[in-house]
N, C-alpha and C positions, 0 to 999 in steps of 0.2 A: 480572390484566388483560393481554392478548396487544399487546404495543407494533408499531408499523407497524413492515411492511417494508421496511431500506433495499436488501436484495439479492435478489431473485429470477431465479432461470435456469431457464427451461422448459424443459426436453429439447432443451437445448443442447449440438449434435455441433460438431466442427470437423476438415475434412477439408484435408490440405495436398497440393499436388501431386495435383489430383482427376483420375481418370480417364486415370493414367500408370503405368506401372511401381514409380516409388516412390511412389505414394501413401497417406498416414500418417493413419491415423483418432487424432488424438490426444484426441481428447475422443467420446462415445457418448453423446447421452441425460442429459445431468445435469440434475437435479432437484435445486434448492437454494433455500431459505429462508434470510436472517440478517433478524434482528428490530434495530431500534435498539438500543443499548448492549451488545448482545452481541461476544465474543472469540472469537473463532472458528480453530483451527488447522487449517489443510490438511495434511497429511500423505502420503507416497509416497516410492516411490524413483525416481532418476533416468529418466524418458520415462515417465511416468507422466500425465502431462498435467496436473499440479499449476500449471507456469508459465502453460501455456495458457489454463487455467482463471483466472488472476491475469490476462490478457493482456486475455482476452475482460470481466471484471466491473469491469475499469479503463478501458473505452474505448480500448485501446492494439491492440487488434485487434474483430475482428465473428465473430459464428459464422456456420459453415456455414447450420445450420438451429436453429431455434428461437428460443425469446425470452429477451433480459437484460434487465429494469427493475430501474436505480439510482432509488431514493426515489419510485418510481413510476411512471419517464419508459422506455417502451421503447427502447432505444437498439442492436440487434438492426440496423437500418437505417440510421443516420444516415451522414451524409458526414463526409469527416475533420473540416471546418471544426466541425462541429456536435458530432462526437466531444470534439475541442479543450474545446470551453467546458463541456462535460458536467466533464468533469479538472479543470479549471479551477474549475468552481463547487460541487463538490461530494467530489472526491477529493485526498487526500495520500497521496503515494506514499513510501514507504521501502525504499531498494535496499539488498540486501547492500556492493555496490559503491559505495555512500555517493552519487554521481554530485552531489559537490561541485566549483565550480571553484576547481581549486586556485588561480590566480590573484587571488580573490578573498579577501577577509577572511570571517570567520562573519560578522560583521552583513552586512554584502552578500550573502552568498549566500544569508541567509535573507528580504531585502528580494530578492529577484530576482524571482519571479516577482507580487510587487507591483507591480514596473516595468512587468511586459508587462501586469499588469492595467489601467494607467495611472493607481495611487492616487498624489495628492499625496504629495508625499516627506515633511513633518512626519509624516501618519500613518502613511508608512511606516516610519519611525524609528522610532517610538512604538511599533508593533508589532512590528516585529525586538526591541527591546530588549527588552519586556515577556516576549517568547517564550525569548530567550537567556536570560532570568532564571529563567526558567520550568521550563527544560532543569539549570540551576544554570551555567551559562558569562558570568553577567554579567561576571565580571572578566577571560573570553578574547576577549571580544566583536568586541578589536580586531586579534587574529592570524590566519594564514591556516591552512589546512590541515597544512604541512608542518611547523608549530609547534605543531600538537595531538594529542592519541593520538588511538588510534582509534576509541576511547570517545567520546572530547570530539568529534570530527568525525562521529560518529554521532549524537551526539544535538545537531549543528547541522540535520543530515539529517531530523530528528524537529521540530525546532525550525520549518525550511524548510514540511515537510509539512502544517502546522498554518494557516499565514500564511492561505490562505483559508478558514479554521474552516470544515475537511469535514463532508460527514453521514458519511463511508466514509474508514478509513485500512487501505490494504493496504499489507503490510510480505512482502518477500521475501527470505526468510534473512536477518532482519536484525545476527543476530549471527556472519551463518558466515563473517567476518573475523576476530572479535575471540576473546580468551582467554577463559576458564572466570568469573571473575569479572566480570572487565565487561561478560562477555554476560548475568550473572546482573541488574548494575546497569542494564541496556540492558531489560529485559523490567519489571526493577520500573516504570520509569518508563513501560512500554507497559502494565502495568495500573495504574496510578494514572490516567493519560488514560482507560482504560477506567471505572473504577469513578468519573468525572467524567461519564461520560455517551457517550463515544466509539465508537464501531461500527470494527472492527477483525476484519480479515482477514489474517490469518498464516500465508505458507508457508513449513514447515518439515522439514529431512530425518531433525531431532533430535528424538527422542521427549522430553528432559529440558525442551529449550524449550516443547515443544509443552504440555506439562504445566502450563505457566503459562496457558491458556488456558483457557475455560468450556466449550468444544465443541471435540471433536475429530472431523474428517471422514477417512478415508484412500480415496485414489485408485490404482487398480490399473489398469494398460492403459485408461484415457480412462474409469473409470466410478467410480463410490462405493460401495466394496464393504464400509464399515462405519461 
């Protein structure tokens, strides 16, 4: 039985600097399906339109032309404000770049974006905690960034992404910080989330990582050439 669509891109182009001298077709025409609970790897080399592609099916940018529906909602059109709450109610994001505040503790950083949802703080405690347990950092819960590896401040990042239980978690090189082994410990715990039920988009420049995935897509000059 075929599970609903949480990602579809209709002959989604995206053109920057339209109708200038530098103007960059970075994306052509993509035609893309992910289904619920599937792992999905993007793959390319650098200006391949792999981020673009991650930019436009996150609501962090809009295509030129054609259509995105996250969980069914075309969002191809929407305004930023409208964009926002698309992120908000439905995607977890994981950067290479961790985009933790250092200033803050793991539990704060992962209660963050509860604040701007305006949950009561008891359930936002309750669910930081549960998520840092979850990640295995129960007992760093209460240190900051610059007293964690990169491991441990990755998977508060993972920990963060979850807080409003997405239908969509896109992850962007999320281990091309980290060494051979924690990136290996960095993927088991992206498919243990997956094999829970998780829908998961992975861009990657590593074929070893990629290989943790169920589907692999590769991106050549703005199209899906396999």
């Amino acid at each position: 039985m075929e599970t609903a669509a949480v990602v579809e891109c209709e002959n989604v182009s995206k053109t920057y600097n339209v109708g200038t001298p530098a103007q960059v077709n970075a994306l052509c025409g993509i035609d893309l399906v992910v289904h619920e609970a599937e792992f999905v790897a993007v793959q390319g080399a650098s200006g391949s339109g792999k981020s673009t592609l991650l930019n436009c099916i996150g609501c962090l940018d809009v295509p030129t032309s054609g259509k995105v529906r996250i969980d069914g909602q075309d969002v191809s059109k929407l305004k930023e404000n409208e964009l926002a709450l698309v992120r908000r109610r439905k995607i977890g994001f994981v950067f290479q770049t961790f985009n933790i505040v250092p200033t803050l503790t793991a539990l704060q950083n992962v209660e963050l974006p509860m604040v701007f949802a305006g949950m009561p703080e008891a359930e936002r405690l309750e669910r930081a905690k549960a998520l840092l347990e979850k990640v295995g950092l129960g007992k760093r819960m209460n240190h900051r960034p610059n007293e964690l590896s990169g491991g441990e401040v990755q998977r508060v990042a993972i920990a963060r992404a979850l807080v409003n239980d997405p239908k969509l978690v896109l992850a962007d090189e999320p281990t091309g910080n980290l060494d051979s082994r924690t990136s290996e410990e960095i993927m088991a715990m992206m498919r243990a989330l997956n094999e829970e039920g998780r829908t998961i988009v992975m861009i990657t420049h590593d074929a070893a990582i990629a290989a943790h995935a169920k589907r692999k897509i590769y991106l050549k000059d703005g199209k899906i050439v396999e």
